[in-house]
KOLVEXFI-398942 format. One record per residue: residue in one letter; x, y, z of N, C-alpha, C, CB in turn. Coordinates in steps of 0.05 Angstrom, whole numbers, padded with zeros to 5 digits, always signed. Atoms other than C-alpha are relative to their C-alpha. Glycine has a CB too. Layout:
# KOLVEXFI-398942
AXYZXYZXYZXYZ ...
# end
This chain:
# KOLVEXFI-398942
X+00003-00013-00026-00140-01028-00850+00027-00001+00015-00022-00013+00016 X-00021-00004-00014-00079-01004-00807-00007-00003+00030+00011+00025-00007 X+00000+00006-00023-00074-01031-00742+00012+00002+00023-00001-00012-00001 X-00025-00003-00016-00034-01014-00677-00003-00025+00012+00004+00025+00021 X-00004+00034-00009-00006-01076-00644-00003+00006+00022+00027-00019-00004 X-00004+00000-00031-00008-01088-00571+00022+00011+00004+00001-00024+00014 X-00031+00013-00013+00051-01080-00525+00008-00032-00005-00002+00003+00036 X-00010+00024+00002+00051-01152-00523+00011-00007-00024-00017-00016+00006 X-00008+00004+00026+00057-01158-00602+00030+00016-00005-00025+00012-00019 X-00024-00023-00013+00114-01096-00591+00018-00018+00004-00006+00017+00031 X-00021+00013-00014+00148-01138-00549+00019-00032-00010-00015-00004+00024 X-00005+00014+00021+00149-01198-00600+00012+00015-00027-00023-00013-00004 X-00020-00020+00023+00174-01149-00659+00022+00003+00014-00010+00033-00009 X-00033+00008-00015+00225-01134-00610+00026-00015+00008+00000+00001+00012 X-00020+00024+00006+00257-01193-00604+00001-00007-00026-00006-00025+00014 X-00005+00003+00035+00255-01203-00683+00022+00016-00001-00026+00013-00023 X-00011-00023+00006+00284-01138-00688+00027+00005+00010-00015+00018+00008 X-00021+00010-00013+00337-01155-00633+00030-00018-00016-00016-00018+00017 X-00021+00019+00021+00364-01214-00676+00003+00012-00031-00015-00035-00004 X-00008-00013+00016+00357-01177-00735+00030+00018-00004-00019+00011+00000 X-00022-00014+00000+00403-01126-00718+00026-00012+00012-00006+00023+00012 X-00017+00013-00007+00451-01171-00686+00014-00024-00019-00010-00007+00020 X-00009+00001+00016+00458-01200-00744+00014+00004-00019-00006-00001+00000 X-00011-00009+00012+00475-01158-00786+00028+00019+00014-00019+00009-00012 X-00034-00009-00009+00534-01138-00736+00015-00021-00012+00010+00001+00036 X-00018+00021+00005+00554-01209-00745+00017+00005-00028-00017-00027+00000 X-00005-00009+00023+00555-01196-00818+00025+00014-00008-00018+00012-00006 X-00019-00025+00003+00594-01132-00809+00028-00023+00013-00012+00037+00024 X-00031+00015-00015+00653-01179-00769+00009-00005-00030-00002-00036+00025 X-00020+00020+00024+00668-01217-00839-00001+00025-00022-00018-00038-00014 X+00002-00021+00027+00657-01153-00893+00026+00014+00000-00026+00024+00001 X-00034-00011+00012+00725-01139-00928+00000-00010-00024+00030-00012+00017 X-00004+00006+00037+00751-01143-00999+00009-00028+00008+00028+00022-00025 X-00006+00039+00004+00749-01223-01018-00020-00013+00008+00026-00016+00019 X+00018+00016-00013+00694-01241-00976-00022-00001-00021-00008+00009+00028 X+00020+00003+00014+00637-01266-01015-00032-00004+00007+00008-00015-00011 X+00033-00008-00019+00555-01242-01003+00001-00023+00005-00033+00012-00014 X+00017+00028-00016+00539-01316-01002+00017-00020+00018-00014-00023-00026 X-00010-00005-00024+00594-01322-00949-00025+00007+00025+00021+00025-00005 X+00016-00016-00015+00554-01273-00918-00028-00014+00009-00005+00024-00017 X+00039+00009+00000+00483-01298-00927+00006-00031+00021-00020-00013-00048 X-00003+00024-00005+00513-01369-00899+00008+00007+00026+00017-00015-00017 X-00008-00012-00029+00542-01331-00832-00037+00002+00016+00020+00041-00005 X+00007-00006+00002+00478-01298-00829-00031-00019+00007+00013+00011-00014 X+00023+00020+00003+00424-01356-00839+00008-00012+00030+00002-00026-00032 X-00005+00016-00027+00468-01397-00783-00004+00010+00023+00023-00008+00003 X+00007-00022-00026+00466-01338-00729-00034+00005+00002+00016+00034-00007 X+00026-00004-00001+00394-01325-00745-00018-00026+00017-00008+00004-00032 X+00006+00018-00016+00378-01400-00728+00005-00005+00023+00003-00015-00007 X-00011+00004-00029+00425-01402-00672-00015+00007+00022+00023+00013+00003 X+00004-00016-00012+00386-01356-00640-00038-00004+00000+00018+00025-00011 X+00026+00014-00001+00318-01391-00647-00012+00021-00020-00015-00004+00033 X+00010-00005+00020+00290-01356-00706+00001-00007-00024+00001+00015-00001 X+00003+00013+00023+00280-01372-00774+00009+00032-00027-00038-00017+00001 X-00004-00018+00011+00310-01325-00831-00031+00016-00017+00022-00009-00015 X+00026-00008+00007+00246-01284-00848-00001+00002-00034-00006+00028+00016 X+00005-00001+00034+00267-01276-00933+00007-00021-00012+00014+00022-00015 X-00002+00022+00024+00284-01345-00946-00030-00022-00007+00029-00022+00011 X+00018+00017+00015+00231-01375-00989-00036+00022+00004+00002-00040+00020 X+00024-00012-00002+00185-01311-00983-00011+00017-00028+00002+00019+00024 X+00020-00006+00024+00144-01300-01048+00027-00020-00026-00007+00048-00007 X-00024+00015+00024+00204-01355-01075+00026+00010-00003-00010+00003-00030 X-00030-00015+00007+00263-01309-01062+00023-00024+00017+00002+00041+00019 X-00015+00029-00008+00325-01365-01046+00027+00005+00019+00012-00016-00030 X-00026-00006-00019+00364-01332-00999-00006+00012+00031+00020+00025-00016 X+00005-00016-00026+00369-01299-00926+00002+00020+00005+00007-00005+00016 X-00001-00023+00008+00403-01241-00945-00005+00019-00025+00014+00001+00005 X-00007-00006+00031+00392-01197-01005+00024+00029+00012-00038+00013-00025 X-00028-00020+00003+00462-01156-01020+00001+00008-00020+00027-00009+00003 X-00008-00012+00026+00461-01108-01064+00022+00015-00007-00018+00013-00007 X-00019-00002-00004+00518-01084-01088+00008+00021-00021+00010-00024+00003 X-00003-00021+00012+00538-01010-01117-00023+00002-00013+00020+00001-00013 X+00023-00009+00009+00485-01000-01164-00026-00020+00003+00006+00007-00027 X+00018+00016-00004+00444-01047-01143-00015+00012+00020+00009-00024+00004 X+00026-00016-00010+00385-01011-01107-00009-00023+00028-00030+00002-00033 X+00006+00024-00018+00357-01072-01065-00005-00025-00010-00020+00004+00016 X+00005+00032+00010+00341-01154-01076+00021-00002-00011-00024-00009-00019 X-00025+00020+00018+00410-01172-01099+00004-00021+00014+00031+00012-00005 X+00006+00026-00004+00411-01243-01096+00036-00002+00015-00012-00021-00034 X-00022+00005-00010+00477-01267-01056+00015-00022-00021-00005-00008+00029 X-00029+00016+00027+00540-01297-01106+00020-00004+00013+00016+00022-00028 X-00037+00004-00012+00608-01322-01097+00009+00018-00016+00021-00033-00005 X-00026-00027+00009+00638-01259-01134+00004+00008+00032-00015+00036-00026 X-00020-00010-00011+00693-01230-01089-00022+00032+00008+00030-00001-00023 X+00001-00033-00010+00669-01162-01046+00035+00013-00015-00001+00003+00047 X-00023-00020+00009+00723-01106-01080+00009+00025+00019-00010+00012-00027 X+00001-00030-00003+00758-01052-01049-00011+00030-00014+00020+00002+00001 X+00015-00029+00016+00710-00986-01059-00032-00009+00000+00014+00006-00039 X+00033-00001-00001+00643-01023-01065-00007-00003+00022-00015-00020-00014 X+00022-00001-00027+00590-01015-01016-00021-00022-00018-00017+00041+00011 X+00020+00004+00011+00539-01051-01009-00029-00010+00021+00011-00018-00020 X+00014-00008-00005+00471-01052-00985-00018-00031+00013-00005+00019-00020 X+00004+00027-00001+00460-01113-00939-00040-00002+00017+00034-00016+00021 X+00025-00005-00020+00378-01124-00912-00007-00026+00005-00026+00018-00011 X+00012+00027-00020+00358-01179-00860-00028-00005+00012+00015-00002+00024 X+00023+00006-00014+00293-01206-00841+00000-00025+00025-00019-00008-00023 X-00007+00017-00020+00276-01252-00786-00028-00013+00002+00013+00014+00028 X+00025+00005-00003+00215-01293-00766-00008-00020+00022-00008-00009-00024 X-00009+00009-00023+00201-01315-00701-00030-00002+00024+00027+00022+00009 X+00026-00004-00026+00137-01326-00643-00018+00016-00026+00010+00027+00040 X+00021-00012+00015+00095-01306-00706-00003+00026-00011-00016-00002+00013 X-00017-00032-00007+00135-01235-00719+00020-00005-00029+00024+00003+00041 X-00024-00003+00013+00178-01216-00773+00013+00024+00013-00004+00003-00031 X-00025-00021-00002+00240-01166-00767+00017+00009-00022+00020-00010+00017 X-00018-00004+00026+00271-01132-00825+00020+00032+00008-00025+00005-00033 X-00018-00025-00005+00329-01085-00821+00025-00003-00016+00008+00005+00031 X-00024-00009+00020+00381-01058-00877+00020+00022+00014-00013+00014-00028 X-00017-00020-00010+00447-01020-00872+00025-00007-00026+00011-00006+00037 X-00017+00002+00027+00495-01000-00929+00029-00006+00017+00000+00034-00023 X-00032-00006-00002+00575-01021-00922+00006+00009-00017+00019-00018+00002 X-00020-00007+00021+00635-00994-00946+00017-00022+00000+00015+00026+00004 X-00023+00016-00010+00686-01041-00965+00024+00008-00008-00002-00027-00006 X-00026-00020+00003+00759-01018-00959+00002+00028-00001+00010-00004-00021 X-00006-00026-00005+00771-00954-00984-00018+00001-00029+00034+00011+00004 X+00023-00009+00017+00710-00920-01011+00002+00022-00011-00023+00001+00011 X-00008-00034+00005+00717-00851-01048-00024+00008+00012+00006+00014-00036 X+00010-00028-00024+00692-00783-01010-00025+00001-00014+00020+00039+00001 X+00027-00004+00008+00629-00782-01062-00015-00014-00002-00004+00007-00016 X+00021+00025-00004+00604-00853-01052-00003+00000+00045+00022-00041-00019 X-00007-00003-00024+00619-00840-00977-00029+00022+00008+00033+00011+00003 X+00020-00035-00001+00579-00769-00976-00031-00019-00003+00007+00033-00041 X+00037+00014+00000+00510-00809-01004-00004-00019+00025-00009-00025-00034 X+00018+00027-00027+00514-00871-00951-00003+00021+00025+00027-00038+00016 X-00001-00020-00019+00525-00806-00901-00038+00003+00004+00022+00030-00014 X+00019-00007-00004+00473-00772-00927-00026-00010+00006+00000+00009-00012 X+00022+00018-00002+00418-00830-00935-00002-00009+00025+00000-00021-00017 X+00016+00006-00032+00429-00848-00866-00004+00027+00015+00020-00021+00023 X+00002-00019-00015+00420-00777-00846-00035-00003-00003+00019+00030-00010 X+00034+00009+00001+00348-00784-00883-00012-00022+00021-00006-00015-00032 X+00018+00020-00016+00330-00847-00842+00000+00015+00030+00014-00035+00000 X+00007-00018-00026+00338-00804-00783-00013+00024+00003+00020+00006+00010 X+00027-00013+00000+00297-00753-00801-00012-00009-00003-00007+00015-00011 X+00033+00016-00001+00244-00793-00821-00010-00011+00023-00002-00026-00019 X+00012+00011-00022+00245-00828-00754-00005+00019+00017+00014-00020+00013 X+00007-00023-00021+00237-00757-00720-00018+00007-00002+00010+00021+00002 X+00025-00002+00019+00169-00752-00760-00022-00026+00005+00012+00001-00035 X+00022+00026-00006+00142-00823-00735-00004+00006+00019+00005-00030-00002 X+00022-00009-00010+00100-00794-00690-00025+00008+00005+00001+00004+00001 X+00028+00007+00005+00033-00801-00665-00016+00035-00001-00013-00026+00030 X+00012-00025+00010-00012-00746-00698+00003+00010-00033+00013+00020+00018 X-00007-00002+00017+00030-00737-00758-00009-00011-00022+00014-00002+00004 X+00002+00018+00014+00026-00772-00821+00020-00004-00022-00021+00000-00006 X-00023+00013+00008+00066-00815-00867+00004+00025-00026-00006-00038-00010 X-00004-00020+00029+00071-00754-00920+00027+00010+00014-00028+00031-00010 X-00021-00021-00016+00110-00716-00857+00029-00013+00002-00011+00006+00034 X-00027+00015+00002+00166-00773-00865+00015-00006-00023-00004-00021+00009 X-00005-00007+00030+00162-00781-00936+00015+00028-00008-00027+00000-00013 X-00001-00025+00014+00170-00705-00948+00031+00008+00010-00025+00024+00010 X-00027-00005-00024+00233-00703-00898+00024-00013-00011-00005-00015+00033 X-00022+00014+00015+00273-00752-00930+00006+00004-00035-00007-00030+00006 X-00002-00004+00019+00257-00734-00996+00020+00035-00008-00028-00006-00006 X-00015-00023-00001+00276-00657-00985+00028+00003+00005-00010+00013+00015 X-00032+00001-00008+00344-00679-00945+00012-00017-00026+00008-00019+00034 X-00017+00010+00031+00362-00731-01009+00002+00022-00022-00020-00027-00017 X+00001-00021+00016+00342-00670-01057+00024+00024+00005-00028+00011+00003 X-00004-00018-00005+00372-00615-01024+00046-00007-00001-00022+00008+00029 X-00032+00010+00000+00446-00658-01025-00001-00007-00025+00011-00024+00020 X-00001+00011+00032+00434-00672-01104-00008-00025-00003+00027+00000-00013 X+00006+00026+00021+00409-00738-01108-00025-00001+00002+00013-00030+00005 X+00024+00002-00001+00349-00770-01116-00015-00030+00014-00004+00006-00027 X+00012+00031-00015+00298-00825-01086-00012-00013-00019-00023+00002+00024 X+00020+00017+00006+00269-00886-01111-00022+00003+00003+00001-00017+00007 X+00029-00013-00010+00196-00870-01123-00017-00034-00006-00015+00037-00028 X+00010+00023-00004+00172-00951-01134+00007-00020+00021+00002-00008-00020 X-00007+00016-00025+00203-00980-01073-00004+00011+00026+00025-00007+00001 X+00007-00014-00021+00181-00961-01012-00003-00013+00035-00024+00010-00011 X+00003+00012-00020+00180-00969-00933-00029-00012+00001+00006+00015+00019 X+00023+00016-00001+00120-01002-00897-00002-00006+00023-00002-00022-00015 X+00000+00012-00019+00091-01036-00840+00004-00021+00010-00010+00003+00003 X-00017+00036-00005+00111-01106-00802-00017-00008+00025+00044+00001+00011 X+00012+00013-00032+00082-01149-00753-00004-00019-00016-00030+00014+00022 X+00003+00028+00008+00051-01214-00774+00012-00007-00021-00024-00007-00003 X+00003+00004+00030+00063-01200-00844+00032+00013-00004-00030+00020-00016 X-00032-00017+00000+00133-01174-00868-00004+00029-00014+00028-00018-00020 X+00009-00030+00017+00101-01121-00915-00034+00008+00010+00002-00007-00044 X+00025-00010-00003+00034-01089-00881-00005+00033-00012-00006-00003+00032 X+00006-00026-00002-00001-01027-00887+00005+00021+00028-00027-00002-00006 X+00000-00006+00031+00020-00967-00893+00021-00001-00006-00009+00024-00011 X-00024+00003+00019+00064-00968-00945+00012+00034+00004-00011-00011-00038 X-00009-00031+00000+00121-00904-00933+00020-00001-00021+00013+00012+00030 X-00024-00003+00015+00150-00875-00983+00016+00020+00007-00004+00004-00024 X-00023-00012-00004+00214-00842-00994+00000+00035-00017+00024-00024-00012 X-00002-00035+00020+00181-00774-01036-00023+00002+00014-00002+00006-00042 X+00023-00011-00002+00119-00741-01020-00015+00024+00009-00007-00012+00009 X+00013-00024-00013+00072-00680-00987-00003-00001+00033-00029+00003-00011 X+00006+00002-00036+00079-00665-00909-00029+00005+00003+00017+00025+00022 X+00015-00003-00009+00020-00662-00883-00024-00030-00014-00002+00030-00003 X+00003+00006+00021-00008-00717-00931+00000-00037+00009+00023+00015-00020 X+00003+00030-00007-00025-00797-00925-00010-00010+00029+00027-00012-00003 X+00017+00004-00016-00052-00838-00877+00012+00013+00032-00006-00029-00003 X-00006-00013-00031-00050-00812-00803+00027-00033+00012-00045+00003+00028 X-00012+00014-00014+00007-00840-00758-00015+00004+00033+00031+00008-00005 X+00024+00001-00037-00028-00866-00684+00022-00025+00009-00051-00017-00003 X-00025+00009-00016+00016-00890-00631-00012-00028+00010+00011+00022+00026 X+00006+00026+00001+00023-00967-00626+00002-00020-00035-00030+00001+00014 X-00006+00018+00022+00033-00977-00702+00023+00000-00002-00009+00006-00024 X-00033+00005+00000+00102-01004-00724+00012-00009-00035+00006-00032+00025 X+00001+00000+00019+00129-00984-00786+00043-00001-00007-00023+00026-00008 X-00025+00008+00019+00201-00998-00836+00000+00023-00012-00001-00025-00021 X+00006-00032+00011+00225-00933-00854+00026-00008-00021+00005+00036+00028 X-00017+00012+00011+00272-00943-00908+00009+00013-00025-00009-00024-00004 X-00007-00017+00025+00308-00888-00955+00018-00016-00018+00015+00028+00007 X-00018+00011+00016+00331-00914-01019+00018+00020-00020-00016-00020-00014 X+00006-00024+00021+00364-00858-01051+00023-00003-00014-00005+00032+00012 X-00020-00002+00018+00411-00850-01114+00017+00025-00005-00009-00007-00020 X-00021-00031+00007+00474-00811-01138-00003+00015-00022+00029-00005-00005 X+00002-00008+00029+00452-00804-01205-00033+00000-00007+00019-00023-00020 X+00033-00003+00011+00371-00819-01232-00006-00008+00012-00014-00009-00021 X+00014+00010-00026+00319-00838-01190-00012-00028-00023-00030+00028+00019 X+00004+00027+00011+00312-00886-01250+00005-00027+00007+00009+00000-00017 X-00012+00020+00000+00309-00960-01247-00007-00022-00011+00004-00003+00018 X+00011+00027+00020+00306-01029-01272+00005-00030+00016+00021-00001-00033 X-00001+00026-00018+00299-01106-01251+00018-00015-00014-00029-00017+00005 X-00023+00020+00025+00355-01156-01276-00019-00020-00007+00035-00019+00015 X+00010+00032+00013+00333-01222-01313-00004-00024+00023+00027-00014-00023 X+00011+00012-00026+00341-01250-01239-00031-00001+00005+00011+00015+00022 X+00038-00013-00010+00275-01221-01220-00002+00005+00025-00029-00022-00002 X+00005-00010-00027+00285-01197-01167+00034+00027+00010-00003-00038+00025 X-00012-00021+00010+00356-01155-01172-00013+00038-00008+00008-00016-00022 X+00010-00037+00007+00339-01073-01175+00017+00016+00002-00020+00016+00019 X-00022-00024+00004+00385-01023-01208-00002+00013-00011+00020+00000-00005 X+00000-00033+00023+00401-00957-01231+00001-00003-00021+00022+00022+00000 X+00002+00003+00028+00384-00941-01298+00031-00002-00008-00017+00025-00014 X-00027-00009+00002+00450-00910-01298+00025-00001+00012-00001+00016+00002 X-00023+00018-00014+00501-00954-01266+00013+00016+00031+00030-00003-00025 X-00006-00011-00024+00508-00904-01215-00003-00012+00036-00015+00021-00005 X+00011+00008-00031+00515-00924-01136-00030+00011+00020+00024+00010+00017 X+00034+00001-00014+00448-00933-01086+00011-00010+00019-00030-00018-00012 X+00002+00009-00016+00445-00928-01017-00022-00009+00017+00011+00010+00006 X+00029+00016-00017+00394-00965-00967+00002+00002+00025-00003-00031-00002 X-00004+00009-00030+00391-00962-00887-00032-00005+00005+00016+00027+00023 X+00038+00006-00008+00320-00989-00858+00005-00004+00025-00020-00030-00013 X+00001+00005-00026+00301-00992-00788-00034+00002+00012+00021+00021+00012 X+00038+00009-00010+00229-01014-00754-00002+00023+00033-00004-00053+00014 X+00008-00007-00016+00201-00968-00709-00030-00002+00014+00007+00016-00004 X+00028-00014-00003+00142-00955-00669-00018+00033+00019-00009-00023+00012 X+00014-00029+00001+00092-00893-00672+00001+00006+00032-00036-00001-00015 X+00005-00001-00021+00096-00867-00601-00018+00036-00001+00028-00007+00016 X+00016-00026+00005+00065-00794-00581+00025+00018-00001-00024+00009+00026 X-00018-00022+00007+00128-00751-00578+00026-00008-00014+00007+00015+00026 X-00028-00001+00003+00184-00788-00593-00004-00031-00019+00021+00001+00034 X+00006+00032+00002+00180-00862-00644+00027-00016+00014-00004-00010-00035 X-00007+00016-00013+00209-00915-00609+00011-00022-00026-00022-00008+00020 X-00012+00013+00012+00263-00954-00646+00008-00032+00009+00017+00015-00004 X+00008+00035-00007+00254-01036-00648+00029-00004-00013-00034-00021-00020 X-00030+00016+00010+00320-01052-00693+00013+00026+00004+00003-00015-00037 X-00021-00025-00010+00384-01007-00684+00025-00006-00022+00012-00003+00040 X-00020+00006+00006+00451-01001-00715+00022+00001+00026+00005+00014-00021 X-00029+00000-00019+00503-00996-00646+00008-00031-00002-00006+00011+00037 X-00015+00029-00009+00518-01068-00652+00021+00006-00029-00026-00037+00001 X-00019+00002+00021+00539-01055-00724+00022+00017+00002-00012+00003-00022 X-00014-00017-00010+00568-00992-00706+00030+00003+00019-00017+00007+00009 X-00011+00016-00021+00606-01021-00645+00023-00026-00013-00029-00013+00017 X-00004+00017+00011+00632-01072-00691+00016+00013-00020-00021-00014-00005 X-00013-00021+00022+00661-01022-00747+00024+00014+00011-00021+00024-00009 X-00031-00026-00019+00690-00975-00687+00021-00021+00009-00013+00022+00042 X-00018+00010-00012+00731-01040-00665+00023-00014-00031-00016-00021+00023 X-00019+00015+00014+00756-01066-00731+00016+00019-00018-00014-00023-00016 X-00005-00029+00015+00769-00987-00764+00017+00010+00024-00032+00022-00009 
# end
């Protein structure tokens, strides 16, 4: 059963969602060639506590980290390593949070250094999808009309979406109902009703929409070594307009000062 939360519950996602994204500015301060994800994840865990929350993905279904970084073809769940970030890879960092009984999850692809114009063009485009899709979380609609939006804008620029990974809903739980995906039929899935609060989250590729899990178990990459971008962001269903709980201007803000 799909449920809309209070305001009050709202207002607890919101502060998740708060430190979430403020996080992942932090993140963005240290991302350059040399730095290493579990650098990252170690910035990342400490800011999260600092800030009276608890990292929402360490130790959830056994995964051993706070961030997962995935990194060029790596799709999402890449476990954090001391390999060296490279000039040219991106990579695809997503934060949870857990806090007054609330999770917060929110992803955003880097570039690091100097990225070529056709790995550039997809993180473009994929965050152009997450912004259509959030023009579509609106109450009346349904999750096909967000699905179908992001899938047509990934299509219509040549690549393709992940069809086994998919957005979702958040509140108590980090993964609720419904589950959104990144392909589907407008008009099509369950109704969106204002007060639910959903993770919209295009995963889309340069090359196959194929993919596979490493020997990690938890690792997800292109069949075809090709690059995958990710941006996620938690909204909620309002009647004309959804209302965005995590953001990127901090990361943003953070990029425009060190670029």
């Amino acid at each position: 059963m799909i449920l809309a939360k209070t305001e009050e519950e709202i207002e607890l996602l919101r502060l998740n969602h708060e430190i979430v994204s403020k996080t992942l500015a932090e993140v963005a301060r240290l991302i350059r060639p040399g730095v290493t994800t579990l650098e990252l994840d170690r910035r990342a865990e400490e800011f999260i506590r600092d800030n009276g929350a608890k990292p929402g993905f360490l130790g959830y279904h056994g995964y051993p980290n706070t961030l997962c970084t995935s990194v060029n073809s790596a799709v999402v769940h890449g476990i954090p390593k001391g390999d060296s970030l490279r000039d040219g890879d991106i990579v695809s960092i997503d934060c949870g949070t857990f806090m007054h009984g609330f999770y917060g999850d929110s992803a955003y692809t880097f570039m690091i250094g100097e990225v070529s114009p056709e790995v550039q063009r997809l993180i473009k485009v994929t965050r152009e999808c997450l912004e259509l899709g959030i023009n579509k979380a609106i109450d009346g609609l349904r999750v096909g009309d967000i699905s179908s939006i992001v899938q047509q804008h990934a299509e219509d620029n040549g690549y393709s979406v992940v069809r086994e990974l998919v957005g979702h809903g958040i509140g108590r739980n980090m993964h609720e109902k419904p589950e959104v995906p990144n392909y589907g039929i407008r008009g099509n899935g369950p109704k969106l009703v204002s007060g639910m609060v959903i993770c919209i989250e295009p995963m889309i590729n340069m090359g196959s929409k194929q993919i596979f899990q490493e020997q990690d178990g938890w690792t997800i990459k292109t069949v075809d070594g090709k690059p995958s971008a990710h941006f996620e962001l938690a909204v909620v269903i309002r009647k004309n307009k959804a209302e965005q709980l995590s953001t990127f201007k901090y990361i943003d803000e953070v990029l425009k000062a060190v670029n």
